[in-house]
GUMARMI-67090 format. One record per residue: residue in three letters; residue number from 1; x, y, z of N, C-alpha, C in turn. Coordinates in steps of 0.2 Angstrom, whole numbers, plus 5000, padded with zeros to 4 digits. Layout:
BEGIN
+------+-------+-------+--------+------+--------+---------+------+-------+--------+------+
| paza | milum | neast | nnorth |  nup | caeast | canorth | caup | ceast | cnorth |  cup |
+------+-------+-------+--------+------+--------+---------+------+-------+--------+------+
|  ALA |   NUM |     X |      Y |    Z |      X |       Y |    Z |     X |      Y |    Z |
...
+------+-------+-------+--------+------+--------+---------+------+-------+--------+------+
***
This chain:
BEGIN
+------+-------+-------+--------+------+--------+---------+------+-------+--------+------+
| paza | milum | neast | nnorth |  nup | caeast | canorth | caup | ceast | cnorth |  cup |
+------+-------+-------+--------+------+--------+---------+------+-------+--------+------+
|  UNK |     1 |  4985 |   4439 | 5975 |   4982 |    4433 | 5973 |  4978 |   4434 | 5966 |
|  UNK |     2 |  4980 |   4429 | 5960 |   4976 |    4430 | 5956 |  4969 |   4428 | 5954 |
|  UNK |     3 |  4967 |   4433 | 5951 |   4959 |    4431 | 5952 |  4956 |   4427 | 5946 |
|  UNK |     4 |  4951 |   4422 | 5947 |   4951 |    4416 | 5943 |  4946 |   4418 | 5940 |
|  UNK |     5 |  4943 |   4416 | 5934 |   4935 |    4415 | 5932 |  4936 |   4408 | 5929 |
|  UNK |     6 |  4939 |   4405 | 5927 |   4940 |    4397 | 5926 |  4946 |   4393 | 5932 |
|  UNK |     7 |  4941 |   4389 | 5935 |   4947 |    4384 | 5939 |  4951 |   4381 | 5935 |
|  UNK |     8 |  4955 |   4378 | 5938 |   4962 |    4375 | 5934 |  4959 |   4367 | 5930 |
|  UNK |     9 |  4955 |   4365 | 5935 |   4950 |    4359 | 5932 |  4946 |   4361 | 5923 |
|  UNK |    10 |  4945 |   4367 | 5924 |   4938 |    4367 | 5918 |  4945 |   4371 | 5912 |
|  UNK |    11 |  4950 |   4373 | 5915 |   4956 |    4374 | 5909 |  4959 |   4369 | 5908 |
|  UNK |    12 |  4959 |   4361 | 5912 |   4962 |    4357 | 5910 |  4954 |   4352 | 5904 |
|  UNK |    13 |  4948 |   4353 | 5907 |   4943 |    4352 | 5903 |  4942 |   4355 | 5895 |
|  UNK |    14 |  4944 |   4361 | 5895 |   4945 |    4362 | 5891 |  4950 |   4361 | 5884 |
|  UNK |    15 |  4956 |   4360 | 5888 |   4961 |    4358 | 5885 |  4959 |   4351 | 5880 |
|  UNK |    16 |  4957 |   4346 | 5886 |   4956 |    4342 | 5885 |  4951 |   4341 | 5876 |
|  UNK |    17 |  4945 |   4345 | 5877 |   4942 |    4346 | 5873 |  4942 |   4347 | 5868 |
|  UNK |    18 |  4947 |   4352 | 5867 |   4951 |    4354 | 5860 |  4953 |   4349 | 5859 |
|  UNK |    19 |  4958 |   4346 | 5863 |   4964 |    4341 | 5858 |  4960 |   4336 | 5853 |
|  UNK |    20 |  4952 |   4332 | 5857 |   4950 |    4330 | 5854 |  4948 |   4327 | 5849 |
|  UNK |    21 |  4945 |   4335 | 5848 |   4942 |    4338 | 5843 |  4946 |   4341 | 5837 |
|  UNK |    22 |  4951 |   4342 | 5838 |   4958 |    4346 | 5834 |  4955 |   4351 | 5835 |
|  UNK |    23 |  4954 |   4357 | 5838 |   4953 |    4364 | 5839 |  4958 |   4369 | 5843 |
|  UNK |    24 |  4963 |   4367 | 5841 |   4970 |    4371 | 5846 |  4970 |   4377 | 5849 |
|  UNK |    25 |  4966 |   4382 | 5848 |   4966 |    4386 | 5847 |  4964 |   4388 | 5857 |
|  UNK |    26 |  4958 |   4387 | 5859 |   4956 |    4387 | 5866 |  4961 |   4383 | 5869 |
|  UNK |    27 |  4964 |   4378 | 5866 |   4967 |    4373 | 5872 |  4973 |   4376 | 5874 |
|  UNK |    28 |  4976 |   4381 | 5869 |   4984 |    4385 | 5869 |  4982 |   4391 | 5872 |
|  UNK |    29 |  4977 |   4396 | 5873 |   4974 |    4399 | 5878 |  4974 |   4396 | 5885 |
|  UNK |    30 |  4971 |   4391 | 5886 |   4970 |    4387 | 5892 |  4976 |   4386 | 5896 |
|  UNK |    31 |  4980 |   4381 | 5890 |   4988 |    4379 | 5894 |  4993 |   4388 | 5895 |
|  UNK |    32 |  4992 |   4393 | 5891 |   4993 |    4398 | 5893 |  4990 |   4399 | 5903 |
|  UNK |    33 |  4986 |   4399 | 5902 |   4983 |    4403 | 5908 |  4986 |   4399 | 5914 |
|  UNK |    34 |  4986 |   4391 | 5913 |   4989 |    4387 | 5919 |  4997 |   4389 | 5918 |
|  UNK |    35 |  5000 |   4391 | 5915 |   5008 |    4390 | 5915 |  5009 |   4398 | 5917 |
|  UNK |    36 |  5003 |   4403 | 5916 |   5005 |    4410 | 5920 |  5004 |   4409 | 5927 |
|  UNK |    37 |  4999 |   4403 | 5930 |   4996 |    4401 | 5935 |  5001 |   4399 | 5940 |
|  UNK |    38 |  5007 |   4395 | 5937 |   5011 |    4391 | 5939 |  5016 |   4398 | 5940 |
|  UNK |    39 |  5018 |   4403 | 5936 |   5023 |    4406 | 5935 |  5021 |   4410 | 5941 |
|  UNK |    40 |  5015 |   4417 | 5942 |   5015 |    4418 | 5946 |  5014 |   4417 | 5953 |
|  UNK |    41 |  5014 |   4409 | 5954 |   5013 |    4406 | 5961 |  5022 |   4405 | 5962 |
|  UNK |    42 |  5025 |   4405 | 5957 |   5033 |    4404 | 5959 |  5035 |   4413 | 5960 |
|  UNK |    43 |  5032 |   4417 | 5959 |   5035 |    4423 | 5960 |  5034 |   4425 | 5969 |
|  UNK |    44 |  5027 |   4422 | 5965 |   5023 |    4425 | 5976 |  5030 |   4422 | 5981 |
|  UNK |    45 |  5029 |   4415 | 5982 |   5035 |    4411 | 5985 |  5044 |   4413 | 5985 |
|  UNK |    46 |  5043 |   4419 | 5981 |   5050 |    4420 | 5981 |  5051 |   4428 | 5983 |
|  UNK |    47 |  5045 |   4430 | 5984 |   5044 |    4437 | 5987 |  5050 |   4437 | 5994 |
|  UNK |    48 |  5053 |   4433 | 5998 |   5055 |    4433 | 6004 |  5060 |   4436 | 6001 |
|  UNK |    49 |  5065 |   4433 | 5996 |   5070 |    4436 | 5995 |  5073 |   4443 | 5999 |
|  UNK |    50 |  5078 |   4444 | 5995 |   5082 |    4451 | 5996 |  5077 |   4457 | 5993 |
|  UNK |    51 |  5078 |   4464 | 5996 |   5072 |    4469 | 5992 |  5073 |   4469 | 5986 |
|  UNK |    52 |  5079 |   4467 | 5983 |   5080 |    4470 | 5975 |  5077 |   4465 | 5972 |
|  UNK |    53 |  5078 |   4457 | 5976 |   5075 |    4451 | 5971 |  5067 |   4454 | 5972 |
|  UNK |    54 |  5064 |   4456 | 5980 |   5057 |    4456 | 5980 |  5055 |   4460 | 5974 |
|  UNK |    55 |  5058 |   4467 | 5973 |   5053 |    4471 | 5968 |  5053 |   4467 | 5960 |
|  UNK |    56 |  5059 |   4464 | 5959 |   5062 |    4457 | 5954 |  5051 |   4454 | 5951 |
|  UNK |    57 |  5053 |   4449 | 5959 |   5045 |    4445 | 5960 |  5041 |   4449 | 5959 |
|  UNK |    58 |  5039 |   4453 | 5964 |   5032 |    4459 | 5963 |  5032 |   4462 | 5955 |
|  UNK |    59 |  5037 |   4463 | 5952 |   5036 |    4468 | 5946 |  5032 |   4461 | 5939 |
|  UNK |    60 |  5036 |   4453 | 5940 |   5035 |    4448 | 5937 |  5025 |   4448 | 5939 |
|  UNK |    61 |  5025 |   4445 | 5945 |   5017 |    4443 | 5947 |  5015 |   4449 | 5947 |
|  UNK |    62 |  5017 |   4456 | 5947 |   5011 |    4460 | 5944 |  5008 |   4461 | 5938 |
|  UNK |    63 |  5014 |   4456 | 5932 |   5013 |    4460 | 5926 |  5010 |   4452 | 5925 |
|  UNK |    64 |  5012 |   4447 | 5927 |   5008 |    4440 | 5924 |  5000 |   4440 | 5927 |
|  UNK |    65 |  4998 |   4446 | 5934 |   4991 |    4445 | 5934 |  4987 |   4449 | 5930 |
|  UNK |    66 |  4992 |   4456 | 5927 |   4987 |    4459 | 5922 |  4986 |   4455 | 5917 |
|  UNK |    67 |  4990 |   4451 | 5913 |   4989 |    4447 | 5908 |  4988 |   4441 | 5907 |
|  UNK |    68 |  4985 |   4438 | 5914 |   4982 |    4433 | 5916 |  4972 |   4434 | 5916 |
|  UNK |    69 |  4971 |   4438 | 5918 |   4965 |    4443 | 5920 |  4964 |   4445 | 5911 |
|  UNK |    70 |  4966 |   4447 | 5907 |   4967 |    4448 | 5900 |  4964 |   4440 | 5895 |
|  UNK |    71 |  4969 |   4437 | 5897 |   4967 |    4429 | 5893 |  4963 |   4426 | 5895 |
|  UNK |    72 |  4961 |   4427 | 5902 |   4955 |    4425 | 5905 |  4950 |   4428 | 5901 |
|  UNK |    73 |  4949 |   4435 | 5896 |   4947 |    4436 | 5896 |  4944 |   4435 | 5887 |
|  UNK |    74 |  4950 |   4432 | 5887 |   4948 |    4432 | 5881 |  4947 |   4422 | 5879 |
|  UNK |    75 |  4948 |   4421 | 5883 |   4947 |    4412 | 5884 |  4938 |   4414 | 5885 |
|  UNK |    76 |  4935 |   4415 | 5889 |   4929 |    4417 | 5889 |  4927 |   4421 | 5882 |
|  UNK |    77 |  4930 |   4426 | 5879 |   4926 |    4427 | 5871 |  4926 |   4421 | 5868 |
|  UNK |    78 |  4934 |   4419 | 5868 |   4935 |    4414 | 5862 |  4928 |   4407 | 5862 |
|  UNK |    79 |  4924 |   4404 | 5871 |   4919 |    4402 | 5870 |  4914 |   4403 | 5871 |
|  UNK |    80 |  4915 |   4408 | 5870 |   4907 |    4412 | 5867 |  4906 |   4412 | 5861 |
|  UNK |    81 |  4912 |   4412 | 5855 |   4910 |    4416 | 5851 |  4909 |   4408 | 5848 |
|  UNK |    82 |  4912 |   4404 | 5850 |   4912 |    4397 | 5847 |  4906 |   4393 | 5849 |
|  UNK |    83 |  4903 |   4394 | 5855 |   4895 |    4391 | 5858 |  4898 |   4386 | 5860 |
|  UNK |    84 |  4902 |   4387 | 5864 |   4903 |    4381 | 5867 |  4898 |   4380 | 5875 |
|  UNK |    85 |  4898 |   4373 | 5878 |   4891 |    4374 | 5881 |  4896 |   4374 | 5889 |
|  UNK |    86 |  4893 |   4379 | 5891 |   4899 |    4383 | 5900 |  4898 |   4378 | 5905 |
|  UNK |    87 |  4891 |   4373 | 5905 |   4891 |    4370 | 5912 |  4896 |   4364 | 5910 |
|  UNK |    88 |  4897 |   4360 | 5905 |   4902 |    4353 | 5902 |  4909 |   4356 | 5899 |
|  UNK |    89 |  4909 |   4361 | 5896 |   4914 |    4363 | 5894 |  4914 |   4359 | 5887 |
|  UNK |    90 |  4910 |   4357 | 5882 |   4910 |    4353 | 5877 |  4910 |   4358 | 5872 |
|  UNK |    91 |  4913 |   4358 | 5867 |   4913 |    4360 | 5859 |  4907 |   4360 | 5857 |
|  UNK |    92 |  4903 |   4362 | 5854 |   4897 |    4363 | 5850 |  4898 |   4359 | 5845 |
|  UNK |    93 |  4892 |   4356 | 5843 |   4892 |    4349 | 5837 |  4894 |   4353 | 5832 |
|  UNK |    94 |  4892 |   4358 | 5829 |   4893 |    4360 | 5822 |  4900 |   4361 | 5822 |
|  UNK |    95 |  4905 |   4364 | 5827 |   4913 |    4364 | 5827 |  4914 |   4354 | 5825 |
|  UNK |    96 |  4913 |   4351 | 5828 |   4915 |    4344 | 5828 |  4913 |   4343 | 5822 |
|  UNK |    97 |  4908 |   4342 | 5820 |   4905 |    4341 | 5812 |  4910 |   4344 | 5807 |
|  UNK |    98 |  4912 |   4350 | 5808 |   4917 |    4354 | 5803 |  4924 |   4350 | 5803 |
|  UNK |    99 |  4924 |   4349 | 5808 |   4931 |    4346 | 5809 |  4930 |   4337 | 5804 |
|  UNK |   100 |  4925 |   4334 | 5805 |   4922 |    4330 | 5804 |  4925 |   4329 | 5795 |
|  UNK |   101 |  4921 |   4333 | 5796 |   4920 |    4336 | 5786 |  4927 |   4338 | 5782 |
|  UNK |   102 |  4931 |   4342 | 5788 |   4940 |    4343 | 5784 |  4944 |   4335 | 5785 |
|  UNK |   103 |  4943 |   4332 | 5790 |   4945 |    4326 | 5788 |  4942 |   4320 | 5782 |
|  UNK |   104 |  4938 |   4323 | 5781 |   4934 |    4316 | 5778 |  4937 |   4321 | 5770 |
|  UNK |   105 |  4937 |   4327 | 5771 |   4941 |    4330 | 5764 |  4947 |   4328 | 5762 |
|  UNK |   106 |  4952 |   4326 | 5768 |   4959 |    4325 | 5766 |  4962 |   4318 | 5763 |
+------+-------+-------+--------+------+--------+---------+------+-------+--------+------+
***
């Protein structure tokens, strides 16, 4: 089973928040993490197979939980490093003002 520190809600919240804001960046980590989420719940379920397919799936959902546990890990820097606020999941105003400012430049 893979181990979560974001539910799938607060990466869809995320997502969401980026698009907003035009901040691609966390949203593409995000959608990352749920598309590894999906891939390795399709591995699990086909674990029944033949042994040559099971080691197939096992070798797949092992190496998508290392590098799900990875991006997890860096979705978490990426909003720290930005301040975004953890209990809403909302962009910090001076991201949104910056962005603010590039558009009003264009």
């Amino acid at each position: 089973m893979l181990k979560k520190t974001f539910e799938d809600e607060m990466l869809e919240r995320i997502i969401e928040a980026s698009l907003i804001y035009m901040c691609a960046c966390p949203a593409q980590v995000a959608k990352e993490l749920l598309d590894m989420r999906q891939l390795y719940e399709y591995q699990q379920n086909c674990l029944n197979d033949s042994p040559l397919n099971a080691k197939v799936h096992e070798l797949i959902a092992e190496t998508v939980a290392i590098n799900h546990a990875r991006m997890e890990a860096t979705l978490d820097e990426i909003l720290t490093l930005e301040n975004w606020d953890r209990e809403t999941l909302t962009m910090p105003e001076g991201l949104r003002k910056l962005r603010d400012k590039i558009i009003e430049e264009s």
